[in-house]
C-alpha positions in Angstrom: -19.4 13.7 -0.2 -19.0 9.8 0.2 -15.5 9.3 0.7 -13.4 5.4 0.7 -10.6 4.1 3.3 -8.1 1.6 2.7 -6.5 -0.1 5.9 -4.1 -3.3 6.2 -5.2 -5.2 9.1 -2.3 -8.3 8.5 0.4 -9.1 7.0 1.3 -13.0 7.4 4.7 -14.8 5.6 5.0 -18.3 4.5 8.9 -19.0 4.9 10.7 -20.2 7.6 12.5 -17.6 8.7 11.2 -16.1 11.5 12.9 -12.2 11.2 11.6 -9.6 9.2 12.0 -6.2 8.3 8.5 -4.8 6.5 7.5 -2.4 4.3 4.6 -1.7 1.7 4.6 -0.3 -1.5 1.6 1.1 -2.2 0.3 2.5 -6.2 -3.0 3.9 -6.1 -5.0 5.6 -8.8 -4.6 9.7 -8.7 -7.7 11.4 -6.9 -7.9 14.4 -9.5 -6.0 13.4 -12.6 -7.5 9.9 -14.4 -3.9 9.6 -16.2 -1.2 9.8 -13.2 -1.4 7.3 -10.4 0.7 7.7 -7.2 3.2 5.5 -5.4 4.2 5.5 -1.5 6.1 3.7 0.9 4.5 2.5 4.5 5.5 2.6 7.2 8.1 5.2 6.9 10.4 3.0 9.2 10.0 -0.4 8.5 8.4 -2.4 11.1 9.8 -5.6 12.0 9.1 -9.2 13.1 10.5 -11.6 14.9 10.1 -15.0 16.3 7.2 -14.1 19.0 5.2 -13.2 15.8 5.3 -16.3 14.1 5.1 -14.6 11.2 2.6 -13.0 11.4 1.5 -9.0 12.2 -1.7 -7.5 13.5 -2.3 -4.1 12.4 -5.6 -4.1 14.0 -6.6 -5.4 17.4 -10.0 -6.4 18.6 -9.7 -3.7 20.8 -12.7 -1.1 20.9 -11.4 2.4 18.5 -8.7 0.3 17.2 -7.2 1.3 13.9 -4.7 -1.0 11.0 -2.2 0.5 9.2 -3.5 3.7 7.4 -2.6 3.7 3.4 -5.4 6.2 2.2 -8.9 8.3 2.4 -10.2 10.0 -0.6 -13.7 10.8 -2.1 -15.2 8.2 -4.0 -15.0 8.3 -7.6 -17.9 8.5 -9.8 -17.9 5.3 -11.6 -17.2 3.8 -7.7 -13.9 1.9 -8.6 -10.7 2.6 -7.6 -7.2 0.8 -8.5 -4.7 0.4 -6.0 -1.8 -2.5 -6.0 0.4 -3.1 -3.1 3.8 -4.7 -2.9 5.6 -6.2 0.3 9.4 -6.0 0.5 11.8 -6.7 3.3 15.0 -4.8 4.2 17.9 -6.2 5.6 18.9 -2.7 6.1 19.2 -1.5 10.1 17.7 1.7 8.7 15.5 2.0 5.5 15.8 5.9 3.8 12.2 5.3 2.5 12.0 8.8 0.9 15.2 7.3 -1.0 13.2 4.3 -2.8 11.2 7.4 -4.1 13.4 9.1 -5.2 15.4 5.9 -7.6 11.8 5.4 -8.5 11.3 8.9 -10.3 15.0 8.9 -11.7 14.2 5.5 -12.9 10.7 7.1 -14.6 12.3 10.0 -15.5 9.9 12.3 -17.6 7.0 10.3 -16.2 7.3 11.4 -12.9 5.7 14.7 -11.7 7.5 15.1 -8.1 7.0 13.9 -4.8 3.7 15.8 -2.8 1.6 15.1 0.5 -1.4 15.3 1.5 -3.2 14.0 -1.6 -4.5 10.8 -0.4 -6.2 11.9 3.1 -5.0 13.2 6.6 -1.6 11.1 6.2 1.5 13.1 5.9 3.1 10.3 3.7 4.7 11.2 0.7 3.3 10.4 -2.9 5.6 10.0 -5.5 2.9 10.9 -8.6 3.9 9.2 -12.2 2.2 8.9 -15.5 -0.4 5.5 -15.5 1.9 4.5 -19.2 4.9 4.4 -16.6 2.9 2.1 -13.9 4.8 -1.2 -15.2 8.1 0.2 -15.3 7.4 0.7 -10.9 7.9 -3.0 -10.6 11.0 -3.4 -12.7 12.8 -0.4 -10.9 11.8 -2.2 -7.8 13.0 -5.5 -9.1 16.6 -3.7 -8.8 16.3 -2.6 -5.5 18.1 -5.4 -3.4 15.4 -5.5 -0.5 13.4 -8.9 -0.5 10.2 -9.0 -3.0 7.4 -10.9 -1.9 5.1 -9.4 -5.1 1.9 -7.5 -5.2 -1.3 -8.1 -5.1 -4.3 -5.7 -6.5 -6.5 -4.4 -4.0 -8.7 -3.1 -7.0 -12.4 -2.4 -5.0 -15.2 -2.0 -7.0 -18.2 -0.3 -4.1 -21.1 -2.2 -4.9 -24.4 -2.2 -2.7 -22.3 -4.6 -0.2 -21.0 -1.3 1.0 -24.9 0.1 1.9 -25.2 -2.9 4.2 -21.9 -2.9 5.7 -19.6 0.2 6.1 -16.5 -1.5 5.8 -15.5 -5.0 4.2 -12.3 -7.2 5.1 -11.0 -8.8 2.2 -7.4 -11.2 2.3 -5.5 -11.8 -0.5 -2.1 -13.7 -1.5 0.4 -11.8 -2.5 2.4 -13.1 -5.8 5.0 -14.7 -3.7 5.2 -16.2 -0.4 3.0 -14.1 1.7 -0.8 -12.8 2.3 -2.7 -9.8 3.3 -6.0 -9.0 5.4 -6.9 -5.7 4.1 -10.3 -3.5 4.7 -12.3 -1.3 2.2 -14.8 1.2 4.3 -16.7 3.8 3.1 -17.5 7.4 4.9 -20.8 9.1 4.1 
């Protein structure tokens, strides 16, 4: 069973304040059911910056065994694509309830949501809030009325091409829609 890993090595912000408080959003296709997606929040606690960063975190070192941020693991899908969009925020909160964004999330869905469950994406114990794919583009207007900072998405959509036979894991860095980028890596388990 070949299976797929998503990790965020860094997270970098063009503005020039120099204080953060972090979180991701993360929407990622369903690993059993094509017509539900799921939606969590990482870190639980969000992680902050400040001016010794310069704006800029490292998830992952060049330290031997070291790791970035975890978001998922599951078994590769037949047609070796998978759909997964992730949205940076910051808090001005001094403490985030993260399970709480879930939770306006599925009242905002309403019928479309299908409860919060873990251990669906891989040996994280995050919560998944899972929802119906038709209610995916009502996520970013429910978070649009959230008052923590938006600094958009970006798609992390990864289609597993014979790249991955070569190389076992693949950095890619993308902007996210607002002022902001991502290093992320795709690696696949066989």
């Amino acid at each position: 069973m070949t299976r797929v890993r998503l990790e965020i090595d860094q997270v970098s912000l063009y503005r020039p304040k120099k204080r953060w408080k972090l979180y991701f959003v993360i929407l990622a296709e369903h690993p059993e059911e094509k017509d539900k997606m799921i939606m969590a929040t990482l870190p639980q606690e969000p992680f902050r910056l400040s001016s010794r960063h310069d704006n800029t975190y490292q998830f992952d070192t060049d330290d031997a065994g070291s790791e970035g941020l975890y978001i998922l693991s599951r078994e590769l899908p037949p047609e070796r694509e998978l759909n997964v969009h992730i949205y940076l925020r910051h808090t001005r909160r001094t403490t985030r309830e993260i399970g709480a964004l879930l939770q306006e999330v599925e009242q905002g869905i309403g019928a479309d949501a299908f409860g919060i469950l873990t251990e669906l994406a891989g040996a994280a114990t995050v919560p998944w809030l899972v929802i119906a794919k038709k209610a995916v583009p009502m996520v970013g207007k429910i978070l649009s009325k959230i008052p923590d900072r938006d600094f958009g998405f970006l798609s992390a959509f990864e289609r597993f091409g014979p790249e991955f036979e070569e190389q076992a894991e693949i950095d890619r860095e993308k902007e996210f829609t607002g002022d902001a980028s991502l290093v992320y890596s795709w690696s696949v388990e066989y």
